[in-house]
Rosetta silent file (secondary structure, phi, psi, omega in degrees, C-alpha in Angstrom):
SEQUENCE: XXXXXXXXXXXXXXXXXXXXXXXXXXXXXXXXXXXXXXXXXXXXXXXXXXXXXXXXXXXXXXXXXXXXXXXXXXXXXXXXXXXXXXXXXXXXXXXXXXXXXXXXXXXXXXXXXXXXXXXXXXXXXXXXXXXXXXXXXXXXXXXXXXXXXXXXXXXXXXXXXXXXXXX
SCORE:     score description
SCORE:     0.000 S_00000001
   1 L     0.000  148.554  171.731    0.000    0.000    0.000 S_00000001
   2 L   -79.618  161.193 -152.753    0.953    3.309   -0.499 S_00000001
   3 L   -72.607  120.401  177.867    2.772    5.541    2.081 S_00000001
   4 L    84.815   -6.605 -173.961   -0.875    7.616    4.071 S_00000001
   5 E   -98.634  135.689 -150.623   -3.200    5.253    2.429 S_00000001
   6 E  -144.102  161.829  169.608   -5.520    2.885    4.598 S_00000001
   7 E  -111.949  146.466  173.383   -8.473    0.305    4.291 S_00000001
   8 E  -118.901  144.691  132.819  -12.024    0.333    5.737 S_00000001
   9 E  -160.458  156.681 -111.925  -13.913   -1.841    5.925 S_00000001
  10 E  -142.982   91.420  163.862  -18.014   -1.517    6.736 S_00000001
  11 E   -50.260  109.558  161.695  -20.444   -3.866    7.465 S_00000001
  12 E  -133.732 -155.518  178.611  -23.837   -2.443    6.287 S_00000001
  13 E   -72.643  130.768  176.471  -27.657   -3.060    5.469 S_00000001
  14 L   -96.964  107.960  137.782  -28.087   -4.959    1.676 S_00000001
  15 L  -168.637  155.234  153.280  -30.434   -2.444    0.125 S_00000001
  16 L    36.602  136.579  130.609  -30.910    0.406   -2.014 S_00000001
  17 L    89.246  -41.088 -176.137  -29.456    3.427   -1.624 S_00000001
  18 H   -31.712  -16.247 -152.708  -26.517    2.131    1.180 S_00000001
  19 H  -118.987  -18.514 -179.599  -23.645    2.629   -1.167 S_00000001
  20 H   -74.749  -54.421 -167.512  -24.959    6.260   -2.551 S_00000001
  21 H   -35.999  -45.718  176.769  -25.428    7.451    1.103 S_00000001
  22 H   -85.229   -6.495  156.617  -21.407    6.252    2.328 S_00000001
  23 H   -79.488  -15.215 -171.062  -20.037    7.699   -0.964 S_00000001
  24 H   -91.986   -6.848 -179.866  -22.039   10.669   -0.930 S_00000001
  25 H   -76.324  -55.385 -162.355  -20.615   11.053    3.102 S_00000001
  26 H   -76.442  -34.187  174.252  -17.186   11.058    1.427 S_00000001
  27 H   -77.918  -18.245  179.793  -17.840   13.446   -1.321 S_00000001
  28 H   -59.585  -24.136 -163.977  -19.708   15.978    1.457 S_00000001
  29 L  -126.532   22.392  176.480  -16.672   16.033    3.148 S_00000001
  30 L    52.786   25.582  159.342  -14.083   16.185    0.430 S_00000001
  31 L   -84.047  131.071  163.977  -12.830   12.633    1.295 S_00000001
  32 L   -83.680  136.494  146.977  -11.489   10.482   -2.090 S_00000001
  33 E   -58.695  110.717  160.162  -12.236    7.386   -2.684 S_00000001
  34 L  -101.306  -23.738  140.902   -9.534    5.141   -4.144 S_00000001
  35 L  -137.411  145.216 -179.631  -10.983    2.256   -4.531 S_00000001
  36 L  -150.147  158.087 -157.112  -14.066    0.407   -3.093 S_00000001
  37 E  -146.719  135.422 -159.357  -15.373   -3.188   -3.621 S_00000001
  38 L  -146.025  151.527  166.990  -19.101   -4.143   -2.386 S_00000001
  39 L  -179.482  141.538 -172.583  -20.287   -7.243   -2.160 S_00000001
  40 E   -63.951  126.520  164.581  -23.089   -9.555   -0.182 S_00000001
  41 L   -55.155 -161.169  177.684  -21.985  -11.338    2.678 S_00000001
  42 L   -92.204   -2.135 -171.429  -22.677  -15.172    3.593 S_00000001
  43 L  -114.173  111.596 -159.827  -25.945  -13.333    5.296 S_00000001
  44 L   -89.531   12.677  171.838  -27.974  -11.852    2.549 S_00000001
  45 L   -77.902    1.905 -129.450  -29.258   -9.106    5.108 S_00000001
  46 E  -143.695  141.255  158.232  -25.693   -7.863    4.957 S_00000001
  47 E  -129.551  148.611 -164.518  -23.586   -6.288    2.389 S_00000001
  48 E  -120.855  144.358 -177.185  -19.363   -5.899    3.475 S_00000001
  49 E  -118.974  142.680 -178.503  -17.509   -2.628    1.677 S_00000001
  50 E  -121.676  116.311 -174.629  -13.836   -2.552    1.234 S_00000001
  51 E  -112.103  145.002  173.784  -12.734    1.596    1.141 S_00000001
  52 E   -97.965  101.302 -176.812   -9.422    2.388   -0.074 S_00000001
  53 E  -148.246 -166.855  176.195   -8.478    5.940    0.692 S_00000001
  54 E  -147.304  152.052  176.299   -5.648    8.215    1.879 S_00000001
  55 L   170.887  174.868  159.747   -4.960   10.331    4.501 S_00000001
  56 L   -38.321 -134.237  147.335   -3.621   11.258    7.992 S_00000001
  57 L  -116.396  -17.611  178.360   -4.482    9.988   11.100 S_00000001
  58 H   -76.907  -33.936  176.544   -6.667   12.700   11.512 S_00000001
  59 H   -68.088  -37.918  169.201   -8.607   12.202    8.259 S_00000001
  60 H   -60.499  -24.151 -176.459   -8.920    8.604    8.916 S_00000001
  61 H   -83.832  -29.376  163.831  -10.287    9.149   11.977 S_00000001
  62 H   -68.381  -19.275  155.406  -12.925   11.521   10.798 S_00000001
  63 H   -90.108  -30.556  177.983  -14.185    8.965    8.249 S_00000001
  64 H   -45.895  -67.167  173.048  -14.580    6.536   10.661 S_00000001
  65 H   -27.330  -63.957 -166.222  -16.487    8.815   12.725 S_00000001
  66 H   -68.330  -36.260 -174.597  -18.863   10.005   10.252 S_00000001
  67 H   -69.618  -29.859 -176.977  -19.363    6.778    8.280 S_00000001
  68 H   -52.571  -27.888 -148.513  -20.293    5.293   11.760 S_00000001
  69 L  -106.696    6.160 -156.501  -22.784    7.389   12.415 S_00000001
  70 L   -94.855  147.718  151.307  -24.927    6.676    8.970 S_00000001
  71 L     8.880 -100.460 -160.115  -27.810    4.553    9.355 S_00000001
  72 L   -98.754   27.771 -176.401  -27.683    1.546    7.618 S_00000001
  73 E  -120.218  121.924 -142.234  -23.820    0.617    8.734 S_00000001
  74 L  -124.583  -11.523  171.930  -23.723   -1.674   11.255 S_00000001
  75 L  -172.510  166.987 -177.623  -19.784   -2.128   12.117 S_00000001
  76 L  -177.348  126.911 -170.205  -16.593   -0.131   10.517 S_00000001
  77 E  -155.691  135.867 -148.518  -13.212   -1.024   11.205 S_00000001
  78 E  -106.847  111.712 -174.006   -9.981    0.440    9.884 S_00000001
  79 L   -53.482  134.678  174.623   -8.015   -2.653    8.520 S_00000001
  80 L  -101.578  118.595  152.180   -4.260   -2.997    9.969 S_00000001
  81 H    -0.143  -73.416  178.085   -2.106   -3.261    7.268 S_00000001
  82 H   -83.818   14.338  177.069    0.145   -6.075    8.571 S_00000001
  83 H  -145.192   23.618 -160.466   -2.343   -8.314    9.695 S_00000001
  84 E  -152.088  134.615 -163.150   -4.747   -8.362    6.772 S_00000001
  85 L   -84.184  129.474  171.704   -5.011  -10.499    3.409 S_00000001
  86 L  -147.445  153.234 -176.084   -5.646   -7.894    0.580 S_00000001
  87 L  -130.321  161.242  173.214   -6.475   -8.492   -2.717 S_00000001
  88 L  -155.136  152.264  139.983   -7.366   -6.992   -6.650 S_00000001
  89 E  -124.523  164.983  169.317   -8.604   -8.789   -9.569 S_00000001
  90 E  -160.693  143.505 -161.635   -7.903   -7.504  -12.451 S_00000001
  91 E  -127.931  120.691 -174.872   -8.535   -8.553  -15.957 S_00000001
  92 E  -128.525  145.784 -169.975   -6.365   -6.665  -19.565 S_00000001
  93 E   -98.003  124.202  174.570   -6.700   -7.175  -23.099 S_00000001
  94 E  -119.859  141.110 -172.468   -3.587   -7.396  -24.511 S_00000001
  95 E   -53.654  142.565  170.466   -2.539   -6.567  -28.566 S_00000001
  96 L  -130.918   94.049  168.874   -1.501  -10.277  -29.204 S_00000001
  97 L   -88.558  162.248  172.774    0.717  -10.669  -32.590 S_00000001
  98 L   -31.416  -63.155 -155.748    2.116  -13.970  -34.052 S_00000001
  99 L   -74.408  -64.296  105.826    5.343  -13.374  -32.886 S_00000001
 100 L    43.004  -39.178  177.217    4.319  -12.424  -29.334 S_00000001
 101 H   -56.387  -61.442 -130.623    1.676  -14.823  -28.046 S_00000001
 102 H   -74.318  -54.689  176.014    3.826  -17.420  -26.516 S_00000001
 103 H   -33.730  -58.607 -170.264    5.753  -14.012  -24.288 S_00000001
 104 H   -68.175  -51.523 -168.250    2.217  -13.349  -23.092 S_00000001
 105 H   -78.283    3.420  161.537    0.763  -16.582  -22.268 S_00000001
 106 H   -96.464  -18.203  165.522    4.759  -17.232  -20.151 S_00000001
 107 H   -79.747  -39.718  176.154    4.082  -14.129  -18.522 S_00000001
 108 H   -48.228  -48.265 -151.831    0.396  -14.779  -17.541 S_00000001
 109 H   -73.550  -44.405 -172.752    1.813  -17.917  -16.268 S_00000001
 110 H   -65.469   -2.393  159.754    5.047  -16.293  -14.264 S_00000001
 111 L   -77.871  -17.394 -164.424    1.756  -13.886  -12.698 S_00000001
 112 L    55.449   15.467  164.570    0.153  -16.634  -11.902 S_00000001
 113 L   -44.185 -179.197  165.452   -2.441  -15.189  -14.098 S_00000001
 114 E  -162.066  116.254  153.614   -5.059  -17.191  -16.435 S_00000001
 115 E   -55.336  120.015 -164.409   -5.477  -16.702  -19.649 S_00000001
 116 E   -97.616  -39.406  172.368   -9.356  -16.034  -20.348 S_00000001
 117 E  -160.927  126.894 -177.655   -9.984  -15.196  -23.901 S_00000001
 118 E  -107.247  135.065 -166.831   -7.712  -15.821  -26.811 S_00000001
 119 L  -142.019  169.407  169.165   -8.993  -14.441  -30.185 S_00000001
 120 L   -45.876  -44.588  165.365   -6.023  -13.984  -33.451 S_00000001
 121 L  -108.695    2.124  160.192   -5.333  -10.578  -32.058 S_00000001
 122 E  -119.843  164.225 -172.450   -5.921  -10.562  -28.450 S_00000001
 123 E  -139.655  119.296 -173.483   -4.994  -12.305  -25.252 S_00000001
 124 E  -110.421  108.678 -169.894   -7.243  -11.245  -22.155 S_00000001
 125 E  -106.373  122.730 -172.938   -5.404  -12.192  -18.635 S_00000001
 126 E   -94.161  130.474  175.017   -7.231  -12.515  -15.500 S_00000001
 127 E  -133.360  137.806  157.197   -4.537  -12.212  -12.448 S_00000001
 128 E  -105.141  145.814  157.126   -5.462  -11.987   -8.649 S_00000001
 129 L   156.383 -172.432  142.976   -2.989  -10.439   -6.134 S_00000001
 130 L    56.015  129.098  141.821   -1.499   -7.309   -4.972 S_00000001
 131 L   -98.810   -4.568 -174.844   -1.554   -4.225   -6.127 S_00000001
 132 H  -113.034  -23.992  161.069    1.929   -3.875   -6.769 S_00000001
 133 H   -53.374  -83.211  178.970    1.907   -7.557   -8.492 S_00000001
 134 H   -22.525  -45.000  168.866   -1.066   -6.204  -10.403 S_00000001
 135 H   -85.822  -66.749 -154.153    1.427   -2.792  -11.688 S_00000001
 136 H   -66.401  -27.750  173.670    4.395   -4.892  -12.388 S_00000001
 137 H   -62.838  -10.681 -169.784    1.835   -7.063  -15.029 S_00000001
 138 H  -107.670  -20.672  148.252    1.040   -4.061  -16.442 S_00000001
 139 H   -86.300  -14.120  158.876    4.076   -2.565  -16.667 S_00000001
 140 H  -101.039    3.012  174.187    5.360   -5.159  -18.682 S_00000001
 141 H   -42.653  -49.250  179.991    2.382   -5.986  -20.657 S_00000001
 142 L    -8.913  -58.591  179.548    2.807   -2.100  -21.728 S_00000001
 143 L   -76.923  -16.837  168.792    5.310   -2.249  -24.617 S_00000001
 144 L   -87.137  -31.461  157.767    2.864   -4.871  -26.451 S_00000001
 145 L   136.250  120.232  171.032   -0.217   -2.514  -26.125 S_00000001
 146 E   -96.422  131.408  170.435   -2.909   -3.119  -23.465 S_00000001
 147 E   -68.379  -57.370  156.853   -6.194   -2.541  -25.243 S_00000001
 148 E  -161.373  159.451 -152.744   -8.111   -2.872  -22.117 S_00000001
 149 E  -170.352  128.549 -168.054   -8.301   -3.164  -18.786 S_00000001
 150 E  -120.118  154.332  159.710  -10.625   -3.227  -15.095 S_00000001
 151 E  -138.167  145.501  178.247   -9.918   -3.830  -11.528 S_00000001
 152 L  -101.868   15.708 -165.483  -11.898   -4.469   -9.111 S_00000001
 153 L    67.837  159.172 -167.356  -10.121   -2.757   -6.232 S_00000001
 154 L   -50.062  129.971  141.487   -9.126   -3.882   -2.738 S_00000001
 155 L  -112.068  117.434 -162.462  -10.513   -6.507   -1.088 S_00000001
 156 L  -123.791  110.983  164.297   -9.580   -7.398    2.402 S_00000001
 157 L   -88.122  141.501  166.460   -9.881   -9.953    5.321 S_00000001
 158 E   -44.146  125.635  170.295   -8.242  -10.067    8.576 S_00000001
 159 L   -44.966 -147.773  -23.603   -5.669  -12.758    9.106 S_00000001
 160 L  -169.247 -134.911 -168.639   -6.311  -15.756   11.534 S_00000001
 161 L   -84.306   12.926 -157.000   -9.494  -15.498   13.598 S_00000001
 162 L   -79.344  152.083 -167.078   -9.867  -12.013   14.073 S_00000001
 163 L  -133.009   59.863  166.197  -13.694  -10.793   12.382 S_00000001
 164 L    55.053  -92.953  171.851  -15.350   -8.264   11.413 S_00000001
 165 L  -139.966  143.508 -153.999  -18.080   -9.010   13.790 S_00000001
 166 L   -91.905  157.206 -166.090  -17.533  -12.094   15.843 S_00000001
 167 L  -107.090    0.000    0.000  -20.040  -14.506   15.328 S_00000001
């Protein structure tokens, strides 16, 4: 992770409107988003948000606060770094010429990537990891021409038994 930049992440209510209300907290209050990743829990009452952002200690502390105080959010906890599994997917379309293929599909592999869709002039590689795995595929992918390309942003769980919210 980069140097001031921290993870949230937010238990809240699965419905409607939950995800404009905590982004629209963060644009009232001139907090950026850098990435965020939503997704339904194993409880389908429950959705869990993974926030990316940067800042101080004061600014961090001040989203906690405010996101805390919304509604439909039901736990918020500011992930420590060193004790927490983080993740991207990410999936790029790469130019793929004749000469070229076999370099891509030995790179995918040395990424631990998987190749997803092969067509005569493209090669589309899905890789989990990282974020700084995830920038070294892409800087070398670079010089063949990436075409296109998504992430899904952080996703993060606590190491060992530590929980969210203990069950």
């Amino acid at each position: 992770m980069k140097n001031g930049q921290f993870i949230i992440s937010i238990l809240v209510s699965n419905h409607f409107g939950v995800l404009t209300r905590v982004s629209g907290l963060f644009a009232r209050r001139g907090f950026n988003i850098d990435s965020l990743s939503v997704g339904e829990t194993d409880n389908p009452e429950f959705s869990r948000m993974t926030i990316t952002a940067n800042g101080d200690d004061y600014v961090k502390d001040q989203i906690v606060k405010q996101v805390a105080k919304l509604h439909d959010v039901k736990f918020i906890e500011i992930m420590d770094a060193h004790n927490t599994v983080i993740r991207e997917l990410m999936i790029v379309k790469i130019k793929a010429e004749q000469g070229n293929r076999g370099e891509l599909i030995e790179a995918a592999n040395v990424f631990r990537g998987k190749v997803v869709d092969f067509t005569p002039c493209t090669i589309s590689v899905e890789i989990t990891g990282e974020q700084s795995k995830l920038n070294a595929f892409i800087q070398f992918a670079e010089p063949y021409g990436i075409l296109e390309m998504c992430r899904t942003g952080a996703t993060a769980l606590s190491r060992g038994s530590s929980c969210l919210i203990k069950k």
